[in-house]
C-alpha positions in Angstrom: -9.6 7.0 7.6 -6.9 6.1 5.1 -6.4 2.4 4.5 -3.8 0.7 7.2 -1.1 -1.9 7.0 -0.4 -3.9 9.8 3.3 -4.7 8.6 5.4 -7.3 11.0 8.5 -7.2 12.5 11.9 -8.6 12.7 11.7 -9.6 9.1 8.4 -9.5 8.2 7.5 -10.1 4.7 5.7 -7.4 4.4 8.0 -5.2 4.3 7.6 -5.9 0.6 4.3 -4.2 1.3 5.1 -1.2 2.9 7.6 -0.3 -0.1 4.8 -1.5 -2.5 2.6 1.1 -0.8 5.1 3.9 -1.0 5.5 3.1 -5.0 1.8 3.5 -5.3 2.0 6.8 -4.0 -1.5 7.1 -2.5 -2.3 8.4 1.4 -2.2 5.1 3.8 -1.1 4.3 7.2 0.9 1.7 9.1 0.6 -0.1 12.3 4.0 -2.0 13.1 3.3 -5.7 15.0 5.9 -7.5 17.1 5.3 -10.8 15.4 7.3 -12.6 18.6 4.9 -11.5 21.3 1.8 -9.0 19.8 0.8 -11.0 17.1 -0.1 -14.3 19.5 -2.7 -12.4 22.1 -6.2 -13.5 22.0 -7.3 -9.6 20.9 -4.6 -10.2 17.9 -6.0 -13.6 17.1 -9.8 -12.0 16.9 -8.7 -9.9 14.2 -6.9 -12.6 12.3 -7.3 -16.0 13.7 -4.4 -17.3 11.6 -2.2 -15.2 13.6 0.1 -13.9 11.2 0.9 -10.3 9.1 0.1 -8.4 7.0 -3.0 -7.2 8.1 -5.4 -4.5 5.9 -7.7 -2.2 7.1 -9.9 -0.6 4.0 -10.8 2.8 4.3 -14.3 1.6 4.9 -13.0 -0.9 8.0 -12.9 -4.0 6.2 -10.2 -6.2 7.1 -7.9 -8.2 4.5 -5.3 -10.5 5.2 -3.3 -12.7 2.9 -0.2 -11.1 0.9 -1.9 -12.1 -2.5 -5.3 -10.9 -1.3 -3.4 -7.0 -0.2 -1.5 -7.2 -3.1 -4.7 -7.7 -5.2 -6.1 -4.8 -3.3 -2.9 -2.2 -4.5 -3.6 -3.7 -7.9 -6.6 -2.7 -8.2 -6.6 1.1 -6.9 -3.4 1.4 -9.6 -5.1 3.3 -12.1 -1.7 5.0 -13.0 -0.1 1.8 -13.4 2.6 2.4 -11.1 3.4 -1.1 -9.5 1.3 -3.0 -12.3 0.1 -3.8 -15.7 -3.6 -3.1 -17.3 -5.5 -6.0 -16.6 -5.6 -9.3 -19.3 -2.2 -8.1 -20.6 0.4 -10.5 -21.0 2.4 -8.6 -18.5 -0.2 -8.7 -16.0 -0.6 -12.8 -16.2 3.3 -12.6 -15.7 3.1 -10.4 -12.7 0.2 -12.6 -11.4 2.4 -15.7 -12.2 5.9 -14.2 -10.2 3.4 -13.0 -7.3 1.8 -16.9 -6.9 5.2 -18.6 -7.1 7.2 -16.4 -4.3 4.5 -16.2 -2.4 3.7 -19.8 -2.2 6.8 -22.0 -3.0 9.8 -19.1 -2.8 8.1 -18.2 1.1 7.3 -21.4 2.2 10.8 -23.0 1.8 11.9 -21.2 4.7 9.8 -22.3 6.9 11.8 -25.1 8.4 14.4 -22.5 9.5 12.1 -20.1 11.1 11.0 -23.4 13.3 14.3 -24.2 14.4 15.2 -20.6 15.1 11.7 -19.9 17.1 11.8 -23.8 19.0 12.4 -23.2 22.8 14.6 -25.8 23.9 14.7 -29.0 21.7 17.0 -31.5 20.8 19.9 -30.0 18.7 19.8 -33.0 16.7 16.4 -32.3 15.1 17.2 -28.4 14.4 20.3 -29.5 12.4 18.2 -31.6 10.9 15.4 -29.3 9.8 17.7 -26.5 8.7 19.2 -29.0 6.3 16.0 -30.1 5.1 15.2 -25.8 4.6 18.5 -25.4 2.7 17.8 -28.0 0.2 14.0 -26.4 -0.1 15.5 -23.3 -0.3 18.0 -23.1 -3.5 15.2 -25.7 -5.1 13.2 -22.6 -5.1 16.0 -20.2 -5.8 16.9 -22.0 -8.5 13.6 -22.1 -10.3 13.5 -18.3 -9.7 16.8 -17.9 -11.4 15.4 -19.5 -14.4 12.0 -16.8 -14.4 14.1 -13.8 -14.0 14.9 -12.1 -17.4 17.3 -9.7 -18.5 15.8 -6.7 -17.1 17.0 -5.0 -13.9 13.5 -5.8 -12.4 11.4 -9.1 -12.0 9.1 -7.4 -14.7 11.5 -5.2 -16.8 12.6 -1.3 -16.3 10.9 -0.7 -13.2 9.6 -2.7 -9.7 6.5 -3.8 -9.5 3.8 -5.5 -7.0 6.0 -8.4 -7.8 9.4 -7.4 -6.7 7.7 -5.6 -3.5 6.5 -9.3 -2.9 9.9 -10.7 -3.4 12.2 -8.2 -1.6 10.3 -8.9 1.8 10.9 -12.8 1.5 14.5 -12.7 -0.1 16.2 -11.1 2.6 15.6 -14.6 4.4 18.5 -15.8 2.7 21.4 -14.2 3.9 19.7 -14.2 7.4 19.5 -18.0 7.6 22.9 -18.1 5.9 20.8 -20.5 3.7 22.3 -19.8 -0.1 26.0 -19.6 -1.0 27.6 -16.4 -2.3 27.5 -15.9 -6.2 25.2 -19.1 -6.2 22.2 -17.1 -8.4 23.7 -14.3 -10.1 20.4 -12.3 -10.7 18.6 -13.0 -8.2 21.9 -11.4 -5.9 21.3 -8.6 -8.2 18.0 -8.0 -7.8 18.4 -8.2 -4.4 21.1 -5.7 -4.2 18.9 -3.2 -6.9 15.8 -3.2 -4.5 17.7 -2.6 -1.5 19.2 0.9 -2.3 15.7 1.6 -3.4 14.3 4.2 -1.4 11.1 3.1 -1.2 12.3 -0.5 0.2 15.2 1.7 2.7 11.9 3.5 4.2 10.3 0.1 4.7 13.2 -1.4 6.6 14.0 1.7 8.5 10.1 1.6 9.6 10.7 -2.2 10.5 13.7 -1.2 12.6 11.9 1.3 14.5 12.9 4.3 12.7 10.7 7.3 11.6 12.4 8.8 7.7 9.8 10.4 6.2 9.7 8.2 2.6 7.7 9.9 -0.3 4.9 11.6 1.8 1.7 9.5 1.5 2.0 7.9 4.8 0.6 9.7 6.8 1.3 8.4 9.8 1.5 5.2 12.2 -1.3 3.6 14.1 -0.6 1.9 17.4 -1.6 -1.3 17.5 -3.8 -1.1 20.4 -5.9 1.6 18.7 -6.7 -0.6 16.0 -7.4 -3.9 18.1 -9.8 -1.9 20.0 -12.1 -0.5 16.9 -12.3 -3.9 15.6 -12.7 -5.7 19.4 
């Protein structure tokens, strides 16, 4: 069995994934999780207690969870060097570097918005309050990523790599949340807009949104969720 993603949906960040996937070029499969009801059932939870995507099955059944930990996994399998650098190169410590800060600081700033947004009920009061705290945490962090970005079209130069398939599935937060002002962070905007007409990253979203294009050919297909909760029950 070719490796599976579990990827998660509405705006999961690992979308980034899925495009990172379709860069790489090699056969894998997907498994699409509604993160608001699927991803909270007790045969979810056995598979990963922390309750959360992405999820990776290894062609062998082993099961992987943790962006850094998947992404680790793609880098390693890259012999071509398609969505990373040869190992103990200057560019790779770079990559590594970009990877550790959006997946740690960059994410985590927005999670004071997605608590508001998912809190049933609740006083008004403390929502308002929490998405101000998030918009403050979240142009910290946009602002620091300003500063890392270079001049090249990509995180990491000429073409997108491991790290801009990590960053593309958190950045879209932004505009969702309403979070960052318009022409606040130039290159980050611009990044943004590259990686979005990138075909790799329209086949992700259009498999988030339920759609079926058929992207570069090595996906080979999607696993229902069931399926997979029931081989590793």
């Amino acid at each position: 069995m070719e490796p599976t993603l579990l990827y998660g949906f509405p705006l999961g960040s690992s979308m980034g994934l899925v495009a990172s996937l379709e860069w790489l070029g090699q056969p894998y499969r997907l498994s699409r999780v509604d993160m608001l009801s699927e991803m909270k059932t007790p045969e979810y939870l056995r598979l990963n207690p922390r309750g959360e995507t992405p999820v990776f099955i290894t062609e062998d059944g082993r099961v992987v969870t943790e962006t850094m930990a998947i992404a680790h996994w793609i880098e390693a399998r890259d012999h071509e060097r398609r969505v990373s650098f040869d190992p103990g190169t200057a560019q790779a410590d770079r990559m590594h570097q970009l990877i550790g800060f959006i997946n740690t600081g960059f994410t985590a700033s927005f999670m004071p918005y997605w608590v508001a947004l998912e809190m049933e009920g609740g006083d008004p009061e403390y929502k308002a309050t929490l998405r101000q705290f998030a918009r403050g945490l979240v142009n910290d962090r946009h602002a620091r990523l300003e500063e890392l970005i270079g001049d090249g079209p990509y995180l990491l130069g000429d073409r997108p790599t491991l790290a801009d398939g990590v960053f593309i599935g958190v950045a879209r937060w932004g505009e969702f949340h309403q979070a960052v002002e318009p022409g606040a962070y130039p290159k980050i905007e611009a990044l943004i807009e590259r990686l979005m007409a990138d075909p790799a990253v329209a086949f992700a979203q259009a498999r988030e949104f339920g759609e079926t294009p058929p992207g570069s050919g090595a996906m080979l297909g999607e696993v229902a969720l069931a399926e997979i909760l029931r081989q590793h029950a």
